[in-house]
C-alpha positions in Angstrom: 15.6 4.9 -3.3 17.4 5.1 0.2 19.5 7.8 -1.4 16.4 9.9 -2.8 15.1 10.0 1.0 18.7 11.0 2.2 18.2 14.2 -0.7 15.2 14.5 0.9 15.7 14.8 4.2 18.8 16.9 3.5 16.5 19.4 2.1 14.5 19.6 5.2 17.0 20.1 7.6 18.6 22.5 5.1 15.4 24.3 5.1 15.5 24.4 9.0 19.0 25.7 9.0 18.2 28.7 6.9 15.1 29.8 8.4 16.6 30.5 11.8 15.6 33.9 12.4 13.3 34.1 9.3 9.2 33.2 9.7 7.8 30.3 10.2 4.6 29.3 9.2 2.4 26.3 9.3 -1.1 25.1 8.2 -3.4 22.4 7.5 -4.6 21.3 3.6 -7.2 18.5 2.4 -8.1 17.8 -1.8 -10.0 16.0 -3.8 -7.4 14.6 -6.5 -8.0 13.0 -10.2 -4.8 10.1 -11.0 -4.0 7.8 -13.1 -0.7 6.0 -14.9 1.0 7.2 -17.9 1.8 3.7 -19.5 4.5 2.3 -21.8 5.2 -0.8 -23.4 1.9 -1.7 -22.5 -0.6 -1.5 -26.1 -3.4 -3.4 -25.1 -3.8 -1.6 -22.0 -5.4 2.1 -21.1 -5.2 3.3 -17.4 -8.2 5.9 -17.1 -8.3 8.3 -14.4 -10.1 8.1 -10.7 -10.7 10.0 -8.1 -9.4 9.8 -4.6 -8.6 12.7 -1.4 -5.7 13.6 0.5 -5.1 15.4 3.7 -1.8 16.4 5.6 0.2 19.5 6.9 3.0 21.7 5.8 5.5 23.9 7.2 6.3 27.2 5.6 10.2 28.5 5.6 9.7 32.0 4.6 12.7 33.8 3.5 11.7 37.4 2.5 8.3 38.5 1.4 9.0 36.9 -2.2 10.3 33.3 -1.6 9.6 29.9 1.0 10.5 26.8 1.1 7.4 24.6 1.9 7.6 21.2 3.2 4.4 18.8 3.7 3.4 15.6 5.1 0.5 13.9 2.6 -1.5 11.3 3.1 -3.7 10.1 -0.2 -6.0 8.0 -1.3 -6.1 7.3 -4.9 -8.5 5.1 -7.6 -8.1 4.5 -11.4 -9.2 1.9 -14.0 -7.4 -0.3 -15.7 -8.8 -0.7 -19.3 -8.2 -3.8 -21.7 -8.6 -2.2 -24.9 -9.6 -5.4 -27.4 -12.6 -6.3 -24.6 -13.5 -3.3 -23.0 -13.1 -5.2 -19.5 -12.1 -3.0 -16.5 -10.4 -3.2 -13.3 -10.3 -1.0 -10.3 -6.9 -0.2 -9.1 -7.0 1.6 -5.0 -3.6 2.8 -3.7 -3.2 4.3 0.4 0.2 5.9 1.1 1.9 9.1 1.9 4.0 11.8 -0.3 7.0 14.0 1.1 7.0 17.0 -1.3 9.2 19.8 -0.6 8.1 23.0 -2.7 10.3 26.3 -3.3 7.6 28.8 -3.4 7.3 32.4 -5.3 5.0 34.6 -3.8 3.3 38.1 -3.8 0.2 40.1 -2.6 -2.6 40.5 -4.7 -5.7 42.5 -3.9 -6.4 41.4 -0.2 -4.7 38.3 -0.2 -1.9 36.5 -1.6 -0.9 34.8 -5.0 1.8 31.7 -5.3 3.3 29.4 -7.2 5.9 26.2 -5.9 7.6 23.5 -7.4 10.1 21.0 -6.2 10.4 17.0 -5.7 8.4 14.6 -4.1 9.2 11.0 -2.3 6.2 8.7 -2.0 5.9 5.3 0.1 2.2 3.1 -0.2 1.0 1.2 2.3 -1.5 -0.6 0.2 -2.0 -1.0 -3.6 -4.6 -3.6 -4.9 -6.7 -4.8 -7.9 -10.6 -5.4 -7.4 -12.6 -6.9 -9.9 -16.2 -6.4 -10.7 -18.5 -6.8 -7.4 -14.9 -7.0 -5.7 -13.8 -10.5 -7.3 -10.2 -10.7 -7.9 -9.0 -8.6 -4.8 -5.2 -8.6 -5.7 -3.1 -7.0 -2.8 -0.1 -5.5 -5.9 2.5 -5.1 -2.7 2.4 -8.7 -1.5 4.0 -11.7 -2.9 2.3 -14.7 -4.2 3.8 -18.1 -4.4 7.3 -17.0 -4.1 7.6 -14.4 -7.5 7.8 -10.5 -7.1 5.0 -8.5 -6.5 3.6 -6.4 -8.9 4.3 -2.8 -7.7 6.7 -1.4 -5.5 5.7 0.6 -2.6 8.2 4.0 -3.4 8.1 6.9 -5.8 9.8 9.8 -6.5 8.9 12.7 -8.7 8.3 16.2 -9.3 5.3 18.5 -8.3 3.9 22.0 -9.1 1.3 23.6 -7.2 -0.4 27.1 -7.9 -2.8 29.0 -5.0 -4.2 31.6 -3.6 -4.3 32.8 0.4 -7.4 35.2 1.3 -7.0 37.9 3.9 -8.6 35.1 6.5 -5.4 32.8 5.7 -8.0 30.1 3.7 -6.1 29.2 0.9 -7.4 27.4 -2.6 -4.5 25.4 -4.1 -3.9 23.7 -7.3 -1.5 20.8 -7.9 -0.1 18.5 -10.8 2.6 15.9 -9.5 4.2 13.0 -12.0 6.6 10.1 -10.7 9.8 8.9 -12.2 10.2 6.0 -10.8 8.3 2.6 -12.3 5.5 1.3 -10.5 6.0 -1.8 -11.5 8.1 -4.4 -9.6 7.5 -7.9 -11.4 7.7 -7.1 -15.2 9.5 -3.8 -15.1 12.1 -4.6 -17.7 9.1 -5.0 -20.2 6.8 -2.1 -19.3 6.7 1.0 -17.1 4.1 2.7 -15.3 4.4 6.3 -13.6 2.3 8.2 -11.9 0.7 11.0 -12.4 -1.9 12.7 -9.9 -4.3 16.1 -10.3 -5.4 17.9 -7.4 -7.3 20.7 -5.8 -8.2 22.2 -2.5 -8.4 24.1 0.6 -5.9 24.9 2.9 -5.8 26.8 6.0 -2.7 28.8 7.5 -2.4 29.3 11.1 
């Protein structure tokens, strides 16, 4: 995971490099997202999706009237249920943390405003993931160790994202996005199962 930051960070500074002389933009964004986990090696389970928000920033790179590179800082917060098929019972999972995506963007006017479409990788750190049972019984903090054994998750992710939008002549901007980790969520019981992530998203955004 250290080494997926590095890429990361690479990228960025990459970006910088290039857009010396070129435009810079930046702006604001805030969703309302749909997530859940796409599970294997797990039958008797169903993860069904939740809602949850994010907010953040992003710099735009833009290279050209066609192409940016697009950088933003995320913050999210994300809900799903975890379903035991055989008894119908149900969990609440709640996960905080932030994403690093870094978009290559296509982009081109249409009518008064302008149309795009990005896609690029992702790195992901939580700062809290926990279970809550009915009325809130069960709280089970999934980053924190209990009696000595691994905890349940692991805080990092890494994926790949896609978002599709649309700027208005005011520089509001309504924006699509699908993202899906690659890395397992699990930490304890990860050579058994796997769960990745996979989050739904849309918004507002506003460009300054």
């Amino acid at each position: 995971m250290k080494k997926v930051v590095i890429s990361v960070a690479l990228m960025l500074g990459l970006g910088m490099t290039q857009a010396r002389g070129q435009e810079i933009r930046g702006g604001m964004k805030a969703d309302a997202n749909l997530s859940n986990f796409i599970l294997t090696d797990m039958d008797g389970m169903k993860s069904k999706v939740g809602f949850g928000a994010t907010i953040g920033g992003y710099t735009k790179f833009e290279f050209g009237d066609y192409f940016a590179l697009q950088p933003e800082i995320l913050l999210h917060f994300k809900t799903s249920k975890m379903e035991e098929k055989s008894s119908g019972a149900e969990t609440d999972f709640q996960y905080f943390g932030m994403e690093i995506p870094v978009y290559a963007v296509g982009q081109m006017s249409l009518g008064n405003g302008k149309g795009f479409v990005g896609a690029g990788p992702y790195v992901g750190l939580g700062f809290d993931a926990r279970y809550k049972g009915v009325g809130g019984a069960d709280d089970l903090k999934l980053y924190k160790e209990y009696g000595g054994e691994k905890s349940a998750m692991q805080r990092w992710d890494f994926g790949a994202g896609a978002m599709l939008g649309y700027e208005f002549s005011n520089r509001l901007q309504i924006i699509a996005t699908y993202k899906i980790g690659f890395v397992d969520a699990l930490n304890a019981g990860k050579d058994n199962a796997s769960m990745l992530n996979q989050t739904v998203s849309l918004g507002l955004g506003f460009r300054f």
